[in-house]
PDB file of N, CA, C and O in Angstrom:
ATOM      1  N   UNK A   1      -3.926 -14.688   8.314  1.00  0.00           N
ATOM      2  CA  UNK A   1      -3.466 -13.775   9.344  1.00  0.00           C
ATOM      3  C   UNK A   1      -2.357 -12.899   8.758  1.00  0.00           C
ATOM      4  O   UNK A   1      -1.453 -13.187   7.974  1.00  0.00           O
ATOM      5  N   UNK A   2      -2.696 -11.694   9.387  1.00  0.00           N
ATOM      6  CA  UNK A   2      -0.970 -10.963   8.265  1.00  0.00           C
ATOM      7  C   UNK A   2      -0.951 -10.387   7.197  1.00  0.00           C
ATOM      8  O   UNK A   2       0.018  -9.962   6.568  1.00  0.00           O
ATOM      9  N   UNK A   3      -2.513 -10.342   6.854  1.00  0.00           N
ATOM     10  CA  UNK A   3      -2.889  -9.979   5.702  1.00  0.00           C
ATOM     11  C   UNK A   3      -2.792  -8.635   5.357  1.00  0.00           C
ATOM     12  O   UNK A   3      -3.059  -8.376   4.184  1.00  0.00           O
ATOM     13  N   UNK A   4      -2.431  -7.581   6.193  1.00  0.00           N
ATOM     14  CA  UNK A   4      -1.709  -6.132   6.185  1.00  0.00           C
ATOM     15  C   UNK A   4      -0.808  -6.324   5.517  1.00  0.00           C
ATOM     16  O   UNK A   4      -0.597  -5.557   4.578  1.00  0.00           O
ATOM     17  N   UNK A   5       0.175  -7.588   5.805  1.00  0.00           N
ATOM     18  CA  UNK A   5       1.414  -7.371   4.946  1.00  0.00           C
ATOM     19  C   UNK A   5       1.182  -7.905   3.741  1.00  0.00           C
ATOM     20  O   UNK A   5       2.224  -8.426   3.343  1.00  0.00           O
ATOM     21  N   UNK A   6       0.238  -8.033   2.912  1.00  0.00           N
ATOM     22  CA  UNK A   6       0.090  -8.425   1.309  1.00  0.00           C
ATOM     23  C   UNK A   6       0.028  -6.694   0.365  1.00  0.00           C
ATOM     24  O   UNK A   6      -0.312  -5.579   0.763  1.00  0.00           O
ATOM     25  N   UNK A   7       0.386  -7.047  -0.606  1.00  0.00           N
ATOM     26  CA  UNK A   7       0.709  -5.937  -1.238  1.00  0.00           C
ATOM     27  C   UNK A   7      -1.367  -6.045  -1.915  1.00  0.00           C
ATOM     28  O   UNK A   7      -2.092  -6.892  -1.394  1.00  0.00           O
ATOM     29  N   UNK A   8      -1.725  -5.446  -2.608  1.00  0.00           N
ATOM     30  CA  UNK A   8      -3.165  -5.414  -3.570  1.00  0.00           C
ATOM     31  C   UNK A   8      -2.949  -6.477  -4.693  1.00  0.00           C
ATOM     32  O   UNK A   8      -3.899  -7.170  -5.058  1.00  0.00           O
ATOM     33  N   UNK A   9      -1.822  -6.598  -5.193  1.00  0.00           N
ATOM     34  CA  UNK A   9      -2.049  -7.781  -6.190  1.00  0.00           C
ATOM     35  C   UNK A   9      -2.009  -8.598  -5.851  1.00  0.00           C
ATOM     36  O   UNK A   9      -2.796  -9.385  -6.375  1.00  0.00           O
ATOM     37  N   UNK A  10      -0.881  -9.312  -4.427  1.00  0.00           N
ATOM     38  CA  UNK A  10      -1.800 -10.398  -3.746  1.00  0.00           C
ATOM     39  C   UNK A  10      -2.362 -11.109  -3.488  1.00  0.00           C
ATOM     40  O   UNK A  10      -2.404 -12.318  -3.717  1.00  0.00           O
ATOM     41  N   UNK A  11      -3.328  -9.915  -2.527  1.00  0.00           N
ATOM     42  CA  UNK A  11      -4.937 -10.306  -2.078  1.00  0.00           C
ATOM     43  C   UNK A  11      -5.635 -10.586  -2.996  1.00  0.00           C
ATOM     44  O   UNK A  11      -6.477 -11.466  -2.822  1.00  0.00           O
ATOM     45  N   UNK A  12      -5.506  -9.852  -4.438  1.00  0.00           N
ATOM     46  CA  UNK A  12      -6.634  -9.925  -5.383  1.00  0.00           C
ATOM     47  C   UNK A  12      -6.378 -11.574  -5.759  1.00  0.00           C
ATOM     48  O   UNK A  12      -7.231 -12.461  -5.751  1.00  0.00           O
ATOM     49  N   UNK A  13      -5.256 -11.669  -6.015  1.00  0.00           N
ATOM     50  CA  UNK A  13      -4.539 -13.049  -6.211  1.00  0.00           C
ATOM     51  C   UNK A  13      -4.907 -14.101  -5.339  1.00  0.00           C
ATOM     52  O   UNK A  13      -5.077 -15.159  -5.946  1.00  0.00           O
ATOM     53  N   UNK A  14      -5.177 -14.191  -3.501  1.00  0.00           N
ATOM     54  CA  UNK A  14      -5.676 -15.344  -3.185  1.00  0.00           C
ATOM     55  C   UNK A  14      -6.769 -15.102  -3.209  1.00  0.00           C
ATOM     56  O   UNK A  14      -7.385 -16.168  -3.254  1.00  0.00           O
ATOM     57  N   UNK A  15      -7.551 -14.112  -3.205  1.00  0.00           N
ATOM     58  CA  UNK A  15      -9.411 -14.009  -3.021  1.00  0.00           C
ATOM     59  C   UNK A  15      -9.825 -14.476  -4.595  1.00  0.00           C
ATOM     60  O   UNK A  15     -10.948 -14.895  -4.872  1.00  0.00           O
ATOM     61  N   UNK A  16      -9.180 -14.393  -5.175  1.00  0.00           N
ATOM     62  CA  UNK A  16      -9.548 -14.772  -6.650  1.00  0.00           C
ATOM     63  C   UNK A  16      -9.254 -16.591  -6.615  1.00  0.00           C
ATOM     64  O   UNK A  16      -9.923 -17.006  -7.561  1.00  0.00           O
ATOM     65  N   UNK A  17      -8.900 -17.202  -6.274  1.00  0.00           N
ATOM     66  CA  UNK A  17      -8.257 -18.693  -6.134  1.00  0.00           C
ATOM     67  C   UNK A  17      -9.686 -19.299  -5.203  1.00  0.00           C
ATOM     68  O   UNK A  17      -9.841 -20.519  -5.155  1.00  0.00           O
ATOM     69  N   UNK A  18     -10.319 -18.716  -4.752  1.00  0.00           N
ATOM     70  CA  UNK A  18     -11.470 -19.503  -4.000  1.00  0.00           C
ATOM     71  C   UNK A  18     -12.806 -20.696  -4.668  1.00  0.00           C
ATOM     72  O   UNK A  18     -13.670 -20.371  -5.482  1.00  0.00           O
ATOM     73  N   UNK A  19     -12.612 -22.262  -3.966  1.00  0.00           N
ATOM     74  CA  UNK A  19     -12.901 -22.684  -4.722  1.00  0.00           C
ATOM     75  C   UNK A  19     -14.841 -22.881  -4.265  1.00  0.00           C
ATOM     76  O   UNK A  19     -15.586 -22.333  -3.451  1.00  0.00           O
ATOM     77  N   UNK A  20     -15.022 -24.094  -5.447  1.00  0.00           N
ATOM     78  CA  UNK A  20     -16.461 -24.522  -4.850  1.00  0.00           C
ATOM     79  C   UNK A  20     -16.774 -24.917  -3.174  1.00  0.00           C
ATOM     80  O   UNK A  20     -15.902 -25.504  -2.533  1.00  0.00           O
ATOM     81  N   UNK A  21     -17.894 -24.596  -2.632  1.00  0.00           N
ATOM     82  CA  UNK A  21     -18.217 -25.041  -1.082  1.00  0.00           C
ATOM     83  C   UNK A  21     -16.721 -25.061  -0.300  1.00  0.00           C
ATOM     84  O   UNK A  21     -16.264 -26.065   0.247  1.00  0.00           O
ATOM     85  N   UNK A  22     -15.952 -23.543  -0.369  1.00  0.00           N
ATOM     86  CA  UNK A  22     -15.142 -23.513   0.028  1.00  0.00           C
ATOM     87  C   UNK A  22     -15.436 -21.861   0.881  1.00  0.00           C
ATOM     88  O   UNK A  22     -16.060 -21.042   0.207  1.00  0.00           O
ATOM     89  N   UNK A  23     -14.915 -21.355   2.546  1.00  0.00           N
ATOM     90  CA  UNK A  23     -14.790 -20.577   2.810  1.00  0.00           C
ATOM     91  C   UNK A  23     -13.274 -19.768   2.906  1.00  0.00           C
ATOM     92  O   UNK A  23     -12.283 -20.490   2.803  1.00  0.00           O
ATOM     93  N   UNK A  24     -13.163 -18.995   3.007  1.00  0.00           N
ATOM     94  CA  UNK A  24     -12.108 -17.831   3.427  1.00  0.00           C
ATOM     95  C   UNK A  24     -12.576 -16.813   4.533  1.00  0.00           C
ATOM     96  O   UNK A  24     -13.632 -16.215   4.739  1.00  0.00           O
ATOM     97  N   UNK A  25     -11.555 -16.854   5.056  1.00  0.00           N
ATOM     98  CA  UNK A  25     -11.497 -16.079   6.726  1.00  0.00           C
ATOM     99  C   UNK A  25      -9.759 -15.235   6.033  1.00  0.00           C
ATOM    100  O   UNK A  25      -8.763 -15.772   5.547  1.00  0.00           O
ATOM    101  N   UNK A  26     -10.073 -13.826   6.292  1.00  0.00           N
ATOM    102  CA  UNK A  26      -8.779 -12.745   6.121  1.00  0.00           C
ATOM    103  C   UNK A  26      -8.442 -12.570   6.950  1.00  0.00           C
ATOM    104  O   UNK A  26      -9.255 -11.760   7.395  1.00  0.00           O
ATOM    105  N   UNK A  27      -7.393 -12.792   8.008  1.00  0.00           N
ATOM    106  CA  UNK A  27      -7.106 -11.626   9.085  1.00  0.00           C
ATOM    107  C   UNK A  27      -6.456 -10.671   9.215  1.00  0.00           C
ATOM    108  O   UNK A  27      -6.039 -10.634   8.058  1.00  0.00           O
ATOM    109  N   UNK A  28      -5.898  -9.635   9.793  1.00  0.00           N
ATOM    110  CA  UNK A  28      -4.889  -8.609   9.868  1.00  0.00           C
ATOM    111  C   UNK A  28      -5.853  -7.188  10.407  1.00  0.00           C
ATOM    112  O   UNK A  28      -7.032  -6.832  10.401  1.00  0.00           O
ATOM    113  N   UNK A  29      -4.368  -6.616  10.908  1.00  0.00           N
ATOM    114  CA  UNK A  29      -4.641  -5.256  11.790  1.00  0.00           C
ATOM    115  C   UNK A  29      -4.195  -4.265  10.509  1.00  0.00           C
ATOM    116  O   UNK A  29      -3.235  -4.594   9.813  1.00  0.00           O
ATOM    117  N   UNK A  30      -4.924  -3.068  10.244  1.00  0.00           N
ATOM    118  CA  UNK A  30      -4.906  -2.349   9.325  1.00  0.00           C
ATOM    119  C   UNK A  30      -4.046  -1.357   9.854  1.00  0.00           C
ATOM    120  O   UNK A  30      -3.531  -0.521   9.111  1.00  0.00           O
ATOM    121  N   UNK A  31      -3.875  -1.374  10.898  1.00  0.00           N
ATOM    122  CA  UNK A  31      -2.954  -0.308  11.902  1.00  0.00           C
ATOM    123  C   UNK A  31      -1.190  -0.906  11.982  1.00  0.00           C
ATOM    124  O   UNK A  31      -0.237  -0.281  12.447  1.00  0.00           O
ATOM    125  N   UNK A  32      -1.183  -2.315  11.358  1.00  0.00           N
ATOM    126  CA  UNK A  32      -0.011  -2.874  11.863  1.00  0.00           C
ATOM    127  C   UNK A  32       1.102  -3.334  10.266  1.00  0.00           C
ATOM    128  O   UNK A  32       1.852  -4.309  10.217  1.00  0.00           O
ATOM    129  N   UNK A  33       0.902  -2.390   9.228  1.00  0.00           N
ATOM    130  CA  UNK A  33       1.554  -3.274   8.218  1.00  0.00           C
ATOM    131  C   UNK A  33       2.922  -2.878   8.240  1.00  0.00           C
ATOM    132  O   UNK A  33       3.485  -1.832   8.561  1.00  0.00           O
ATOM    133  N   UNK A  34       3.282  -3.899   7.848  1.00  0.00           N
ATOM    134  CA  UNK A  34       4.808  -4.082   7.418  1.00  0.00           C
ATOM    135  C   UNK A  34       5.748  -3.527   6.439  1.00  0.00           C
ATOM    136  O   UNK A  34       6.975  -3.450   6.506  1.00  0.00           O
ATOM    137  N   UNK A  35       5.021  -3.191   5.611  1.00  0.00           N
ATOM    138  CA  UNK A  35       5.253  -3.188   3.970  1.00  0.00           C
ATOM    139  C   UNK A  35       5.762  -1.640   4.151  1.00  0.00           C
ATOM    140  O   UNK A  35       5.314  -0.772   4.900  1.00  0.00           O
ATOM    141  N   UNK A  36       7.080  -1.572   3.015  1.00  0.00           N
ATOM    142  CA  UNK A  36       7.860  -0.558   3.140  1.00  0.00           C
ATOM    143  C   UNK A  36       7.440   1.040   2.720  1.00  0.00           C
ATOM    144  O   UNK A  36       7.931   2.141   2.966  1.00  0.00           O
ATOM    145  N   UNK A  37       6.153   0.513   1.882  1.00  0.00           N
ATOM    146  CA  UNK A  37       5.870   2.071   1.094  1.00  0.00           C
ATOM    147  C   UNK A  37       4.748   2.243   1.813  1.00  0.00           C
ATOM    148  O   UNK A  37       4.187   1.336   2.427  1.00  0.00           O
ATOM    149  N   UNK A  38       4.312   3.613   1.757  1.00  0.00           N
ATOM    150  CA  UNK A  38       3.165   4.614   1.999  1.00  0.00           C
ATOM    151  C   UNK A  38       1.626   3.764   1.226  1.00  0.00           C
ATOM    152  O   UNK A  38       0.497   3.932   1.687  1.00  0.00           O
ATOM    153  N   UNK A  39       1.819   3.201   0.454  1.00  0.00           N
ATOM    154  CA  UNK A  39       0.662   3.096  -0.601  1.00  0.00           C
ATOM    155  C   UNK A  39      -0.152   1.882   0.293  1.00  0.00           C
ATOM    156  O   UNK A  39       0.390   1.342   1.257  1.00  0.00           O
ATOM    157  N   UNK A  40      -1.778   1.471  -0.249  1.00  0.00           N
ATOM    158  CA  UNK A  40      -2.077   0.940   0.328  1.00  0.00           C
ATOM    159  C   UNK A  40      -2.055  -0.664   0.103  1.00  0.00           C
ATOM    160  O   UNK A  40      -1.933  -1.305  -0.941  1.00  0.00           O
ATOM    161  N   UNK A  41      -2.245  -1.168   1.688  1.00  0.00           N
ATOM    162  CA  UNK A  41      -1.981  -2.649   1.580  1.00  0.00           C
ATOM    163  C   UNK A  41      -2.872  -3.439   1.098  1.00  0.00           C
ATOM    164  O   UNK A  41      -3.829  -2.765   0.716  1.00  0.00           O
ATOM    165  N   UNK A  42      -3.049  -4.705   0.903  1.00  0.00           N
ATOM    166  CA  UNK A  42      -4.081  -5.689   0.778  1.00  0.00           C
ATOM    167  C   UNK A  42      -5.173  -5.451   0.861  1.00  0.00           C
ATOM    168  O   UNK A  42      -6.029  -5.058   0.068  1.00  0.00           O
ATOM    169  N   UNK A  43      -5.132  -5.888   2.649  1.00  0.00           N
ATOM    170  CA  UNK A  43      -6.243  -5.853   3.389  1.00  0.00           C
ATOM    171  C   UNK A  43      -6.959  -4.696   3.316  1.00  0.00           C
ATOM    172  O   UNK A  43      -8.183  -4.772   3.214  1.00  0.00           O
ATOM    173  N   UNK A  44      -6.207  -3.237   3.363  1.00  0.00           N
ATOM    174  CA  UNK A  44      -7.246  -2.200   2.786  1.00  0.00           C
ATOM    175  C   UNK A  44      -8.066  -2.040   1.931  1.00  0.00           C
ATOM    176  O   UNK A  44      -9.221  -1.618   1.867  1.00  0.00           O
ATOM    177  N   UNK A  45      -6.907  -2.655   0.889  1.00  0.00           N
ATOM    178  CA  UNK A  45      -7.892  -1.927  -0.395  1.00  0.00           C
ATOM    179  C   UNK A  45      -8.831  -2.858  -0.858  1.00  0.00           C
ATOM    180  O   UNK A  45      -9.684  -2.619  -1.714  1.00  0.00           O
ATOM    181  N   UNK A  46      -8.577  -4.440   0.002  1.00  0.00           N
ATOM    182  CA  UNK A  46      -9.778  -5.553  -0.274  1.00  0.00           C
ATOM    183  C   UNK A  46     -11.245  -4.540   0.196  1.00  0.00           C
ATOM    184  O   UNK A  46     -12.295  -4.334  -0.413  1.00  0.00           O
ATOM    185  N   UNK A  47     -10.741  -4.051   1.555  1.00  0.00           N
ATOM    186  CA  UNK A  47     -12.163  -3.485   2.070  1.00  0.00           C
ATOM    187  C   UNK A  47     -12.434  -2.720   0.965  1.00  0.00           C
ATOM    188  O   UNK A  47     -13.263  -3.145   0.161  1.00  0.00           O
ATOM    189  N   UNK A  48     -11.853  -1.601   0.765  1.00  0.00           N
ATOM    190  CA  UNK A  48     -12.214  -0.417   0.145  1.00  0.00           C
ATOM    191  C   UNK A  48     -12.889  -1.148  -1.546  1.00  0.00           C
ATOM    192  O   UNK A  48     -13.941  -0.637  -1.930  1.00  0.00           O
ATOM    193  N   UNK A  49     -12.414  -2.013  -2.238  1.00  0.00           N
ATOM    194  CA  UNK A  49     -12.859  -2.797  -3.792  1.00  0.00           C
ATOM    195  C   UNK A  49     -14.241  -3.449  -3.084  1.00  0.00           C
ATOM    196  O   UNK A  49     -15.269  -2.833  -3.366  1.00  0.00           O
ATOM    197  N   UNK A  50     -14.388  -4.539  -2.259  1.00  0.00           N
ATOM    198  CA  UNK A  50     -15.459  -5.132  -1.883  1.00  0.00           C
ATOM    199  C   UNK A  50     -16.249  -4.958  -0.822  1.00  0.00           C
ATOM    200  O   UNK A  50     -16.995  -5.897  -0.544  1.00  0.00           O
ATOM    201  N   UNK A  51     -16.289  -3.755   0.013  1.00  0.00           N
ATOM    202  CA  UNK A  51     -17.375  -3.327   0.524  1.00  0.00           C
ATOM    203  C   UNK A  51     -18.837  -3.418   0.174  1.00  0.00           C
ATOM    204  O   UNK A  51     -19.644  -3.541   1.096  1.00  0.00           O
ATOM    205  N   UNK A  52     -19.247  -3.370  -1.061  1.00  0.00           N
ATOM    206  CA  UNK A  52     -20.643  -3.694  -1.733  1.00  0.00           C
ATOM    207  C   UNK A  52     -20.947  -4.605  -2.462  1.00  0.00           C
ATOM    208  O   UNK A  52     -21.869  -4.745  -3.266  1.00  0.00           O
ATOM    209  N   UNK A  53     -19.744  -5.528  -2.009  1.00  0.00           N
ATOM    210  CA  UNK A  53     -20.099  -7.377  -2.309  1.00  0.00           C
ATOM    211  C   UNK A  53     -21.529  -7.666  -1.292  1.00  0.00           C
ATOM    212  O   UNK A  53     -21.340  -6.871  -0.372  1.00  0.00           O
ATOM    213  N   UNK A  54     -22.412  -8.154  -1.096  1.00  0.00           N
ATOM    214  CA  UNK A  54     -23.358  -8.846   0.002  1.00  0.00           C
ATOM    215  C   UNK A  54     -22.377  -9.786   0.403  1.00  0.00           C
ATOM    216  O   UNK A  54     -21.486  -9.566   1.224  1.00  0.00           O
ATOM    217  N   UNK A  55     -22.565 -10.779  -0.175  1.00  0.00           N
ATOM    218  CA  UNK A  55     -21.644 -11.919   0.688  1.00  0.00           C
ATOM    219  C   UNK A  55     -20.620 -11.617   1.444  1.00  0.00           C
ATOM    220  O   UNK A  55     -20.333 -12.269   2.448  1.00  0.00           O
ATOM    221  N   UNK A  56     -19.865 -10.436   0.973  1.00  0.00           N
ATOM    222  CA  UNK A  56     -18.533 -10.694   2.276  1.00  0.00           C
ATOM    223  C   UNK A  56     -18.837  -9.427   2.932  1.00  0.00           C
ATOM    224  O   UNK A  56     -19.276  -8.329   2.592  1.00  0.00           O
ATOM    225  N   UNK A  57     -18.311 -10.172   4.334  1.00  0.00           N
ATOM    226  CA  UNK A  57     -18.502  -9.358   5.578  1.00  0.00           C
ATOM    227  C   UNK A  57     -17.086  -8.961   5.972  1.00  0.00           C
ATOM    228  O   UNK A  57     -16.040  -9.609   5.958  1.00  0.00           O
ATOM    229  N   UNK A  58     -17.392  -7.548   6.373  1.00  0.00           N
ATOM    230  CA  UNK A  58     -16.003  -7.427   7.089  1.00  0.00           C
ATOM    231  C   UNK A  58     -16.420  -7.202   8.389  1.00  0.00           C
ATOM    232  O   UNK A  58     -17.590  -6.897   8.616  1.00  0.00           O
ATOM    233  N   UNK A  59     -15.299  -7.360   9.589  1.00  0.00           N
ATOM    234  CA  UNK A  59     -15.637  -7.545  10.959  1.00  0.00           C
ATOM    235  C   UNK A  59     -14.660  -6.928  10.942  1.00  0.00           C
ATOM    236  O   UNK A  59     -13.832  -7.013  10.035  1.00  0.00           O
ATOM    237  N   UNK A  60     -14.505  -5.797  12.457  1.00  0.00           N
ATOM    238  CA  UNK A  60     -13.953  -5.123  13.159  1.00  0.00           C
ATOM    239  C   UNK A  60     -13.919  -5.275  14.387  1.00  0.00           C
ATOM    240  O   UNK A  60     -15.023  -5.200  14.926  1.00  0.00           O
ATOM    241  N   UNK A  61     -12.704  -5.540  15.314  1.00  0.00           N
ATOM    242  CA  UNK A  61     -12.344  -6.237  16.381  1.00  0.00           C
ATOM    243  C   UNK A  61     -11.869  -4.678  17.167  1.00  0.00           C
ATOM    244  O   UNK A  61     -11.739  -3.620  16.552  1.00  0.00           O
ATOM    245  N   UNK A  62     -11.675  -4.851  18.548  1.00  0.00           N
ATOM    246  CA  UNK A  62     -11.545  -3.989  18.823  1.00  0.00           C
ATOM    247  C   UNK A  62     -10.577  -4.299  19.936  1.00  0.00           C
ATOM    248  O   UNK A  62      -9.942  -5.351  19.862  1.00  0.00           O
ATOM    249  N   UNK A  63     -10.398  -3.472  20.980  1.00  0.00           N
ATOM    250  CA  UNK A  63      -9.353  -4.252  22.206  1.00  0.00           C
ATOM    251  C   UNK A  63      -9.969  -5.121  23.162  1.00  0.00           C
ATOM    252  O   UNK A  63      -9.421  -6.056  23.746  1.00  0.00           O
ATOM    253  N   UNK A  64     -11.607  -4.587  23.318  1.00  0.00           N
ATOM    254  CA  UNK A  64     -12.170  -5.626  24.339  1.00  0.00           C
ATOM    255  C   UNK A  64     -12.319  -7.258  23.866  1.00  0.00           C
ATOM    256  O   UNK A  64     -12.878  -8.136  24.524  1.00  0.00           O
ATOM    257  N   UNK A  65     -11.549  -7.440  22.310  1.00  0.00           N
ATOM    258  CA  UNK A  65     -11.701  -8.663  21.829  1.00  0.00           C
ATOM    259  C   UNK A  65     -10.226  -9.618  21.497  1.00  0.00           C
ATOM    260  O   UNK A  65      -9.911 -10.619  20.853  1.00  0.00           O
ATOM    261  N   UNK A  66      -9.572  -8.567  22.409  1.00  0.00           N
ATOM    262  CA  UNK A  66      -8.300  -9.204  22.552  1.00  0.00           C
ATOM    263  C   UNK A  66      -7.920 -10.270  23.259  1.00  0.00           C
ATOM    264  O   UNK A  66      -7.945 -10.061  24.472  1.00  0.00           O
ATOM    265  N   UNK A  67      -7.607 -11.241  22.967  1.00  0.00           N
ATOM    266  CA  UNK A  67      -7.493 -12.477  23.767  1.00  0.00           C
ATOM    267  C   UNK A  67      -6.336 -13.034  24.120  1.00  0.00           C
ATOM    268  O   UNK A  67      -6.138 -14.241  23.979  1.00  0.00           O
ATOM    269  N   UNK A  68      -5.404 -12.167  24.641  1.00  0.00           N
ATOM    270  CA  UNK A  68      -4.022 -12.857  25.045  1.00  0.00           C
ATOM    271  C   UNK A  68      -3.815 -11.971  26.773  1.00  0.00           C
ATOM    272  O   UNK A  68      -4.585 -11.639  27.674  1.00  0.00           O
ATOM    273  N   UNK A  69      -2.438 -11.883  26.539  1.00  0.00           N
ATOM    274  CA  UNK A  69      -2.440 -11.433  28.215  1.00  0.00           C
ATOM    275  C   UNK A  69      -3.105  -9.540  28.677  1.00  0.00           C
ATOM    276  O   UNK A  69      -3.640  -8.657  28.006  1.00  0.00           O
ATOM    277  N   UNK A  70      -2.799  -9.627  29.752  1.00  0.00           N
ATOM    278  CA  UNK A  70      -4.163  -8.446  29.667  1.00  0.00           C
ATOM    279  C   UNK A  70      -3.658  -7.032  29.731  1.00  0.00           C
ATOM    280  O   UNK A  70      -4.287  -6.031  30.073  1.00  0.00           O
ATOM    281  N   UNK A  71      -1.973  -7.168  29.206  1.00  0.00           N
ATOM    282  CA  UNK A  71      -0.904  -6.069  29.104  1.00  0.00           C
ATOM    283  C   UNK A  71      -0.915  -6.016  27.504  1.00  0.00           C
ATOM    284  O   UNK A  71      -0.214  -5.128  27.018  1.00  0.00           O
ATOM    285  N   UNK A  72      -1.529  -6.746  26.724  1.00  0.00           N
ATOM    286  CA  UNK A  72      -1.567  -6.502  25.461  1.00  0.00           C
ATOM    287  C   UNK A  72      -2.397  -5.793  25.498  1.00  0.00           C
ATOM    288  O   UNK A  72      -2.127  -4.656  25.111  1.00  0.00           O
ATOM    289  N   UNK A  73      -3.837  -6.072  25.976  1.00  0.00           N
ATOM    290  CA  UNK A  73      -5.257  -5.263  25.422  1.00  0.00           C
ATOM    291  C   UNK A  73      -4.707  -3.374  26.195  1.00  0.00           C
ATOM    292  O   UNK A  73      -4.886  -2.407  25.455  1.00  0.00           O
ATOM    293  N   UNK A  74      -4.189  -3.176  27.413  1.00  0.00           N
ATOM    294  CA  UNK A  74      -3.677  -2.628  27.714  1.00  0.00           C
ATOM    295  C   UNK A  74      -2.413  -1.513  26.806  1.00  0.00           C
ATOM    296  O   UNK A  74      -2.542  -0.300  26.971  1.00  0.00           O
ATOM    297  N   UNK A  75      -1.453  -1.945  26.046  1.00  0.00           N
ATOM    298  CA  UNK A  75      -0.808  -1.834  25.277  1.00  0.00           C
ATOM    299  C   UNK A  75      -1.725  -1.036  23.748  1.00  0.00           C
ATOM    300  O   UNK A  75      -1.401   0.078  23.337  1.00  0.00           O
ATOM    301  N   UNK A  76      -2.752  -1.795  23.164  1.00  0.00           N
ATOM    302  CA  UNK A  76      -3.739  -1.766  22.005  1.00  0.00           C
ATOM    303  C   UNK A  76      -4.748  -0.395  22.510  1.00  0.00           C
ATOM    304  O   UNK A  76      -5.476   0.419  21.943  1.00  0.00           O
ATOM    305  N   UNK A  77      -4.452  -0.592  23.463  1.00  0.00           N
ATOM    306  CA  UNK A  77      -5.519   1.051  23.911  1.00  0.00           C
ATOM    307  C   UNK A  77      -4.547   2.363  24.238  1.00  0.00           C
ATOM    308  O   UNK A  77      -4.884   3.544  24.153  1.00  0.00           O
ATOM    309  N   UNK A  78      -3.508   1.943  24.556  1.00  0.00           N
ATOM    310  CA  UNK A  78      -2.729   3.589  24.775  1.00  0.00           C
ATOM    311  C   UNK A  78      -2.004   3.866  23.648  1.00  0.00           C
ATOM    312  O   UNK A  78      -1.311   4.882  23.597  1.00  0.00           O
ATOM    313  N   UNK A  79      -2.102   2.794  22.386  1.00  0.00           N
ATOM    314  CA  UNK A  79      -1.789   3.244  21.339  1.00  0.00           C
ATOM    315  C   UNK A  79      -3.188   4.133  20.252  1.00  0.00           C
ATOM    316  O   UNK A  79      -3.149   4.808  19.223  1.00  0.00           O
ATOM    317  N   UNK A  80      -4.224   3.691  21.114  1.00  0.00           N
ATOM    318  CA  UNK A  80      -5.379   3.885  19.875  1.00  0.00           C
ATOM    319  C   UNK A  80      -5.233   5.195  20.679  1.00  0.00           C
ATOM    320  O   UNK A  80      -5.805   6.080  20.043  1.00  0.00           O
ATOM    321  N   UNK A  81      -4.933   5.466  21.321  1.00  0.00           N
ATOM    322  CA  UNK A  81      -5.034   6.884  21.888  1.00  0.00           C
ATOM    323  C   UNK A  81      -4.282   7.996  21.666  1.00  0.00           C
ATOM    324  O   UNK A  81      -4.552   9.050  22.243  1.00  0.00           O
TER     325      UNK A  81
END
């Protein structure tokens, strides 16, 4: 989770550590990083390097998949706006 806030060496750093009959799940909002500079984060540039892996999937969540109180999903839409 949070994975916006990893810098690219990183990510490359835990996606590279994956072992035998072992999965990985990434999470993070690409809209929400932390990190002080302009340049890109982790989680971006994981998409942008492994997009034409087969095996990994990326999933895109949206507000109707928000699952906390219903002033957040609320909140997540007048910002996408």
């Amino acid at each position: 989770d949070e994975a916006q806030n990893s810098r690219p060496d990183q990510m490359k750093m835990f996606l590279t550590r994956k072992g035998f009959d072992s999965k990985v799940v990434v999470a993070g909002d690409v809209t929400q990083s932390d990190l002080p500079n302009a340049g890109p984060h982790g989680l971006a540039e994981a998409e942008r390097v492994l997009a034409r892996v087969p095996e990994i999937k990326f999933i895109h969540l949206t507000s109707e998949d928000t699952v906390r109180h219903d002033l957040v999903q609320k909140i997540i839409e007048a910002y996408a706006a």
